[in-house]
C-alpha positions in Angstrom: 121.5 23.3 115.9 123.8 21.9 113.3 126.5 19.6 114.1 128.8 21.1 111.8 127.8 24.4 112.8 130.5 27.1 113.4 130.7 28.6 116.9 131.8 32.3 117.2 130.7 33.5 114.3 130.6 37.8 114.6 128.3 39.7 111.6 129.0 43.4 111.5 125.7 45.5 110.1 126.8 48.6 108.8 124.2 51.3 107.6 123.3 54.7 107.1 120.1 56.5 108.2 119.3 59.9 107.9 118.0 61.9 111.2 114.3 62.4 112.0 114.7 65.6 110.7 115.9 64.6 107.2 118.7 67.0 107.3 121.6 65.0 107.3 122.8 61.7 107.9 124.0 59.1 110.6 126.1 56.0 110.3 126.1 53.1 112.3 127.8 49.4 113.0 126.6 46.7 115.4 128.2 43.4 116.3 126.4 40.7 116.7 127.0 36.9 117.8 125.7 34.1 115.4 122.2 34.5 117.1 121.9 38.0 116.6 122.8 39.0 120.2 124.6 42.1 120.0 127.9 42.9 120.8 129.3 45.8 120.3 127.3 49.4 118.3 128.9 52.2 117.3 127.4 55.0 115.2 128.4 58.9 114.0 127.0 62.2 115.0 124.9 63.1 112.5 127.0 64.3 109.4 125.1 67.9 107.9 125.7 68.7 104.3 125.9 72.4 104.2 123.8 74.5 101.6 127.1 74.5 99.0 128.0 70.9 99.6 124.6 70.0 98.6 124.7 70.8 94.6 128.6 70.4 94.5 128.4 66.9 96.0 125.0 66.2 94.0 124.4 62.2 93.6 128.0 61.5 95.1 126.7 63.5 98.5 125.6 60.1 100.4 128.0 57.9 99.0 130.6 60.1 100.1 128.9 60.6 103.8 128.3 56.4 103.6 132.2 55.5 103.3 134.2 58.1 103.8 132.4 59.8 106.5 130.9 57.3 108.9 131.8 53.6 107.0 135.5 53.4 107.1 135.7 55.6 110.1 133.4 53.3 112.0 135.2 49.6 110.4 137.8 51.4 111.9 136.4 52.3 115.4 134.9 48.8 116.7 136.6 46.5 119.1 135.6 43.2 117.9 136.4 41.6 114.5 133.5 40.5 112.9 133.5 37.7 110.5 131.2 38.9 107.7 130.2 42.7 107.4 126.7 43.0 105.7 125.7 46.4 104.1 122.1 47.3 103.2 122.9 50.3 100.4 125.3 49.3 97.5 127.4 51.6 97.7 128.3 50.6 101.3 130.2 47.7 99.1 133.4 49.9 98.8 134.0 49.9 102.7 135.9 46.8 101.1 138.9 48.3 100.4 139.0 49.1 104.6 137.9 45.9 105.7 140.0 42.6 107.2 136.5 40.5 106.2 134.2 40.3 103.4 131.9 42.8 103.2 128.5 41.9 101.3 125.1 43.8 100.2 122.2 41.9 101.1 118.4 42.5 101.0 115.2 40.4 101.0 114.3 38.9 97.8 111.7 41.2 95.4 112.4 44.2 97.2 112.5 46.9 94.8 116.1 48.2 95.2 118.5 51.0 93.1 121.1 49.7 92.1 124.4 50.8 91.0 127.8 50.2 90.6 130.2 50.7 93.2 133.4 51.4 91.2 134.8 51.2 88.1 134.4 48.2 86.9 134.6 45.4 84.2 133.0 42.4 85.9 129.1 41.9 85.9 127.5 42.1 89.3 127.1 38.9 90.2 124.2 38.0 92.4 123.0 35.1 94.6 119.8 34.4 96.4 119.7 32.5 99.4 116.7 30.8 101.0 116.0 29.7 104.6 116.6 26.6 105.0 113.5 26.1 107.5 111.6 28.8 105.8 110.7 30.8 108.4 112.2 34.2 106.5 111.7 35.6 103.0 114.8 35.0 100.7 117.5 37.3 100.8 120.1 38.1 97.8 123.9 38.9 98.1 126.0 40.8 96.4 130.3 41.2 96.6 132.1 44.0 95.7 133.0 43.2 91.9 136.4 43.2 92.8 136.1 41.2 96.0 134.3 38.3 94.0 136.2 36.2 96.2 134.2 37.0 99.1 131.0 35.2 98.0 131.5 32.1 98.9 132.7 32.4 102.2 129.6 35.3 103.0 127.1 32.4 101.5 128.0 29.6 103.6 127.7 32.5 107.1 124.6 33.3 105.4 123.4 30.0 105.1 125.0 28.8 108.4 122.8 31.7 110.6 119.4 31.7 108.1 117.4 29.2 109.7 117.5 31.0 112.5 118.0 34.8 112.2 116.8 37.0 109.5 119.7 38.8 108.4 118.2 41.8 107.4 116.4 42.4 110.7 119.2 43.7 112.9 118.8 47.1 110.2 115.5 47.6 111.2 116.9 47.3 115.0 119.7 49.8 114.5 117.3 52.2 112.8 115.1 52.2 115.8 118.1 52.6 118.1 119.4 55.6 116.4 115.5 56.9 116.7 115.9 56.3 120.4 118.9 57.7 120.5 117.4 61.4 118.9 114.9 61.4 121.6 117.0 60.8 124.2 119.7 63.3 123.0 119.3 66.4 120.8 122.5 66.1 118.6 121.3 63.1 117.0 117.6 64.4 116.1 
């Protein structure tokens, strides 16, 4: 481990997945430690559009569910205070305006992504692309809120700190199989 590596470091993951039925959507936080031990995980009831909402919400439908629904609600809900909240969809970015910590969208190198803007805005997105330092995981590229540029650097150097030892986009793929757990075990979430 690094000398000059910081102890107590929390990352928040915040997501949204849609239930194993694909009719509607659930949102979900875990806490980790600097290791990826987790610490805390929250997540919503699944949130059903109805048959009206659908065409009146149209593309603004899971955005809306994403932050207004389960995001700030859940920011909102956890015990601990992470240091760095990481998002996986873009438009997660604009839990921002909710959040004590910087909040960044992150995702492995050359995956094919969509991309859009999360606000109104003048600024160019801004990206950066981090690699491991000891390799061991595929290259990952952050993103800040355009009006947050300010917390880039800060979510760089945690991002550096933790990648030569945990992938930081693998905790998703842990929550995602929690919440498919969690429909088994329980029929409101299916």
């Amino acid at each position: 481990m690094e000398e000059d590596y910081e102890k107590g470091i929390l990352l928040g993951f915040l997501s949204l997945f849609e239930t194993s039925h694909k009719d509607g959507m659930i949102g979900a936080i875990l806490i980790t430690d600097q290791n990826g031990v987790p610490q805390e995980f929250r997540c919503t009831h699944p949130i059903r559009a109805t048959a009206i909402q659908k065409p009146l919400y149209g593309n603004t439908l899971e955005p809306y569910i994403g932050i207004q629904l389960s995001g700030v609600p859940l920011l909102h809900s956890i015990q601990l205070e992470p240091s760095l909240i990481i998002v996986n969809k873009d438009f997660l970015l604009n839990v921002r305006d909710e959040s004590p910590c910087p909040v960044i969208f992150l995702y492995r190198a050359g995956e094919a992504i969509e991309v859009g803007s999360p606000g109104p805005t003048t600024s160019p997105l801004k990206r950066d692309r981090i690699e491991s330092s000891a390799g061991r995981f595929q290259p990952v590229v952050v993103r800040a809120h355009p009006n947050y540029d300010e917390d880039r650097d800060p979510a760089i150097k945690i991002i550096e700190q933790i990648f030569s030892h945990l992938d930081p986009c693998e905790p998703f793929e842990r929550m995602e199989k929690a919440i498919e757990v969690l429909g088994k075990q329980d029929d409101r979430f299916k």
